[in-house]
Structure formats: structure tokens, C-alpha cells
N, C-alpha and C positions, 0 to 999 in steps of 0.2 A: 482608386477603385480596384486597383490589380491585385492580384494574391502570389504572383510571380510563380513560388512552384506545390504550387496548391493551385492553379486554374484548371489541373486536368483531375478535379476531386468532384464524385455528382455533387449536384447540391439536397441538402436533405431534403427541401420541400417537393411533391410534387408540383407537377408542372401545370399553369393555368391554365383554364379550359381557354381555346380559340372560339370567342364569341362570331355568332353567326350573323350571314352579312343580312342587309334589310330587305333584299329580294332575290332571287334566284334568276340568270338568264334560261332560256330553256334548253336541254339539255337533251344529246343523242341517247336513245337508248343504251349503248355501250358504254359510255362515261357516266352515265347515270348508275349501274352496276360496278365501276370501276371508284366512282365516288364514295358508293354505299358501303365497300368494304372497305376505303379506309376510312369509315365513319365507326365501323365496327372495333378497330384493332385499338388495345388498349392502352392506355399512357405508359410513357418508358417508365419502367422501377429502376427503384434506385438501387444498386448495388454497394449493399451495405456492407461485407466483409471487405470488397476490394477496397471502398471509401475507410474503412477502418486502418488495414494496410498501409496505405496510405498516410493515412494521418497518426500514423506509430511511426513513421520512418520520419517524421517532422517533429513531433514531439518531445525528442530526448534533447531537440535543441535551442536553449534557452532564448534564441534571438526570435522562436519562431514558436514557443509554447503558446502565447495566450491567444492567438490566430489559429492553431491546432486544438487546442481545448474550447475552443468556438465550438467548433466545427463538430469534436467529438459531442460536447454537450447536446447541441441539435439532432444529430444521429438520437443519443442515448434518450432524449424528451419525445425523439418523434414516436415511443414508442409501439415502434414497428420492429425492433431488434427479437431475436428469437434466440434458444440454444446452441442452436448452430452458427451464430455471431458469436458467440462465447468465446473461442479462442480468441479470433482477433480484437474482440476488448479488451483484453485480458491482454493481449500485446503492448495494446496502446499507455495503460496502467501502469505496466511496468518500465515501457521506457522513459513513461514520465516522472519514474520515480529512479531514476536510474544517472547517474553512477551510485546517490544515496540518498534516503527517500527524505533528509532534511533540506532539498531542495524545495520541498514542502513548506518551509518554515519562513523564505525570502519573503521578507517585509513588504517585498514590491509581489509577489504573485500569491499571497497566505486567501487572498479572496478567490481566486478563478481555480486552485486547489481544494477549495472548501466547497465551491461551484460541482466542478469536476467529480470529485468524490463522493461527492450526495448525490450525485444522480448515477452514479456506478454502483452505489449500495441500492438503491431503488432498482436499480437494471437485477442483480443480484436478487432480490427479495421477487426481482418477479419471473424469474427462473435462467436468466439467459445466462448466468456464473455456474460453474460445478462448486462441486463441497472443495475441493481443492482452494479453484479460483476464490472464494468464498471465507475461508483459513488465512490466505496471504492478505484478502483485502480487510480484515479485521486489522491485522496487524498495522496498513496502511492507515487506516484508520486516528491510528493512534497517535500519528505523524499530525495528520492532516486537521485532528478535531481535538486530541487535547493538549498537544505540546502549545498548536496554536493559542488554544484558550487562557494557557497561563498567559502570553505575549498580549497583556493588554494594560493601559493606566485606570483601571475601577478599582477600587480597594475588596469594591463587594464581589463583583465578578473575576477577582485574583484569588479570594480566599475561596470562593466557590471551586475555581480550577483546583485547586492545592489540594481541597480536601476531596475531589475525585483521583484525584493522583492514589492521596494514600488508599482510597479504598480498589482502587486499582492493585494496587501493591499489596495489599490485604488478602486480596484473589486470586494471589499467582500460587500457584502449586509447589510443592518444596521441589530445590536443583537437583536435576538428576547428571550420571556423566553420561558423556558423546555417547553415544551407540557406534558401534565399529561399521564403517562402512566398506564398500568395496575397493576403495582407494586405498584404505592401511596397509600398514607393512603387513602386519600380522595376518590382518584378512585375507592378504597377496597369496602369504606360505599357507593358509588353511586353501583356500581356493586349487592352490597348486597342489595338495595334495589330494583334495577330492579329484581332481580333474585325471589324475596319474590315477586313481582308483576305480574313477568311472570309467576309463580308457580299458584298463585291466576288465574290469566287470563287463564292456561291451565288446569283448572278442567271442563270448559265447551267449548273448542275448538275441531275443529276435524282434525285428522291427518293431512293435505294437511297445513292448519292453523299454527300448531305448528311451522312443519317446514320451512312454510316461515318466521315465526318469529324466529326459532335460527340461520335461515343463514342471516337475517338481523340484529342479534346479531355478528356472525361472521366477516360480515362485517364493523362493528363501531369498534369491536377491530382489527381488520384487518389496520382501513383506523388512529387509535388511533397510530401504532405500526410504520404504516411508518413516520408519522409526527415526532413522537419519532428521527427513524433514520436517518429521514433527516436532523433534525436538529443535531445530533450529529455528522455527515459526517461535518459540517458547522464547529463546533467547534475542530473536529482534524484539520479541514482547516487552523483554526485562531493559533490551534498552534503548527503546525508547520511551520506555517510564523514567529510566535516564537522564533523558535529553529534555521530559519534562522538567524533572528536577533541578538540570543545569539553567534550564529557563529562568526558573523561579528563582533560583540561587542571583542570575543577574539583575532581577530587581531589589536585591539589596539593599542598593545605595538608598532607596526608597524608604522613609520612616513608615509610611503603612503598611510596606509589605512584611516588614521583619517578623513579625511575630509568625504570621502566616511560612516564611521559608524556614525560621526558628522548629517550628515545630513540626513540617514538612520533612525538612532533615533526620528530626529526632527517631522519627516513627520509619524512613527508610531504614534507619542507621542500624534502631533496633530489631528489623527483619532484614537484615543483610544474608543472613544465613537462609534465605530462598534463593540467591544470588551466585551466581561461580563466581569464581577466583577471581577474575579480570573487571568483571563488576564491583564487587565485593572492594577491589581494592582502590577504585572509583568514588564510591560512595566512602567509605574512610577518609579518601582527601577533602570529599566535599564535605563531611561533618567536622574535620577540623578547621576544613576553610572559615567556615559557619561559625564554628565554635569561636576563633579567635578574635572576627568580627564582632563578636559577643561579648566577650570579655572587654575589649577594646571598646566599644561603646555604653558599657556601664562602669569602665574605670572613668572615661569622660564623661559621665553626668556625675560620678561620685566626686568629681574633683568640682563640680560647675557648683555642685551642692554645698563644699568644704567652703567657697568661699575664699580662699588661701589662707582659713584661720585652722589649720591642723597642725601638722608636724612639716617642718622645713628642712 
């Protein structure tokens, strides 16, 4: 019955009402006033941010996720969460997907992540995620609902995965490159030379002057930062349609699945050119992987068919 260091987490439900007793002794006027107001004072709330807190700092650890995703999930059902819970869900999301978000995918927790994330997408849809929050749990998504989905033995419901894969792939926008952020070399020496300019520039400015020019500096690293993230939301996108693909690819060995990974392959292979470099060269091994298997499994039916009356 212990939760060892989770005992000091509210519990989400409120608290049951203290049924009243069958008769009252009679009571001084003074304790009668002193009774009435704590009849008045209202049940403890639950402290949902710190309960969040909480069970983000328990979450990232695999011996203690599915007791933590409890926990959170009751939070997220009881809803009572609001926007301003929004970061620390948004905490707890991430450490659960963190060091990599195909922790998602363990065969032993693919159920209490499918649990977990549906009701973080409902949390979401009913406003408590920002657009931010919102962008990364899409991406999560994609871990959690369709890399899963190829991971199954139905031949109906594998080829069903497969062909949302490619229409997923279908939909990804052509690759663009990095956006320079503020970490680059290059950015470093641009930064440094505005900075030596603006220094120069504010020996003869006046107050009101300055400051609209470093919140118009703010701004450029500001508008720098999300092009950054947006494009990197873009390329957890590409791979984790990836790590569908590699799924699929493992059911190979499987005579039903083949045709389905056969032509799964085909159609990333031939939009590899939405892909960068590092992917790009990914999906190449995996269509050869594919291909070879292919060749190799119809040079053994072609021989199963010869009979051993061909050429010796």
C-alpha cells in the first residue's frame, strides 16, 4: 500500500465528506459558534501544480513511471486542471519522454503511454497546453500513436499503420536548412559586431532611444529562436516517421507483412528528397536493406518453383 516517495503527493480525489453523527450532545453557546465555523470552512484543494512538480521529478524514472503516470493521469481526468497548470504538465511530458521519446515505444509500458498521452492531448484541446506546448506534443504524438500502431501481429491493422505512415510522409513539407541561431560561429561575429555598433551608437542616445533599441534587439533574437524551434519540431517530425519505418521494417521476417513494408519503403524512398541529409541517408540503407531481402526472397521461390530441373 506504500508509495514510498510519492506519499507526500495530494491525492487527486477530494476528500469525503465527514458523515454526521446520529445525535448531537448539547452544546455551550461558545462551541456552538466555534463548531459552526468549522462547519463553514471549505475542503482542502488540491494543489495541482505542486502535485505536478512532483510527479515530473518521478517520471523520467523508469522503475517509478507507471506509479507516476497514475498519478498524473488522475490529475489530467479530474478535470480540474487549468492554464495556469500548463507548465508543469508540460514538465511532466517531457521528462517522460526524456532522455528519448522512444521510451514510448517499450513493449512493457506502450499501454500507460497511449493512456498518458490521450489524456494530455484532451488536457490540451481543452486549453490548459499553449500553442508552443501544443507543436511538441504533436510531435509526441507521433511516438506514442503511430510508431506504436505499426508494433502489432494483425496483418489488417499493420497495413492500416503503414499506409498512415506514408500519408504522413506525404504531408511533410519540403527540407529546409538549420536557421542560424544564436549559438553559431557566424551568428557569434554578427552579434559581436552589432553589439560594438550599438555600444558606438549609444554614447549619444537618450534613455527612451536605447531602450527601444535593445527591445528591438530582443526581438530579432526572439523571432531568430523560434525559426530555430520550429524547424527542429519539423525534424523530430521526419524522424519519427523514421522510427515508424524502422518498426515496420522489423516485421519482415513476417510473410504478411512484406508487401506492406515492400511498399512502405518504396514510397519513403521515393520522397526522400523532403528529408535532410542524415535522414536521407537512413532511409537509403533501409531501401536497400528492403530491397535485398526482396531479391533474396524471390530468388528462393524461383528456385522452390525450378524444382532442380533448370540449369546445374
Amino acid at each position: 500500500r506504500t508509495m514510498g516517495l510519492f506519499d507526500d503527493l495530494p491525492s487527486a480525489k477530494r476528500p469525503a465528506p465527514t458523515p454526521a453523527p446520529a445525535s448531537e450532545p448539547a452544546i455551550e453557546p461558545d462551541a456552538k459558534r466555534t463548531k459552526a465555523s468549522e462547519a463553514t470552512e471549505p475542503p482542502r484543494e488540491v494543489d495541482h501544480a505542486s502535485a505536478l512538480t512532483k510527479i515530473a521529478a518521478h517520471i523520467g524514472n523508469p522503475a517509478k513511471f507507471k506509479k507516476a503516470a497514475q498519478l498524473a493521469l488522475a490529475l489530467m481526468r479530474g478535470g480540474e486542471l487549468e492554464r495556469r497548470h500548463g507548465k508543469a504538465l508540460f514538465a511532466v511530458l517531457t521528462n517522460a519522454m526524456e532522455p528519448t521519446p522512444r521510451r514510448a515505444n517499450d513493449p512493457g509500458l506502450r499501454f500507460e503511454y497511449r493512456e498518458l498521452f490521450d489524456a494530455a492531448e484532451t488536457c490540451a484541446s481543452d486549453g490548459v497546453l499553449n500553442a508552443k506546448h501544443k507543436a511538441r506534443l504533436a510531435v509526441w504524438m507521433l511516438h506514442v500513436r503511430v510508431v506504436n500502431d505499426v508494433h502489432t501481429d494483425d496483418n489488417f491493422q499493420f497495413a492500416k499503420a503503414t499506409k498512415a505512415v506514408k500519408a504522413l510522409v506525404d504531408a511533410l513539407t519540403d527540407h529546409g536548412p538549420r536557421p542560424r541561431g544564436d549559438d553559431d560561429e557566424d551568428d557569434k561575429d554578427d552579434t559581436k559586431d552589432e553589439a560594438k555598433d550599438e555600444a558606438a551608437a549609444g554614447k549619444d542616445e537618450d534613455e527612451e532611444t536605447r531602450e527601444m533599441r535593445e527591445h528591438a534587439a530582443r526581438m530579432r533574437a526572439a523571432e531568430r529562436q523560434a525559426e530555430l524551434d520550429a524547424w527542429q519540431l519539423r525534424e523530430d517530425e521526419r524522424e519519427a516517421l523514421l522510427d515508424a519505418c524502422d518498426a515496420a521494417h522489423s516485421h519482415y521476417k513476417h510473410a504478411w507483412a512484406q508487401t506492406a513494408v515492400d511498399m512502405l519503403v518504396e514510397h519513403v524512398h521515393e520522397r526522400r528528397a523532403k528529408f535532410g541529409e542524415e535522414h536521407r541517408a537512413r532511409i537509403v540503407e533501409m531501401y536497400e536493406a528492403v530491397r535485398n531481402k526482396r531479391n533474396a526472397r524471390k530468388a528462393a521461390a524461383a528456385a522452390a518453383g525450378g524444382g532442380g530441373g533448370g540449369e546445374g
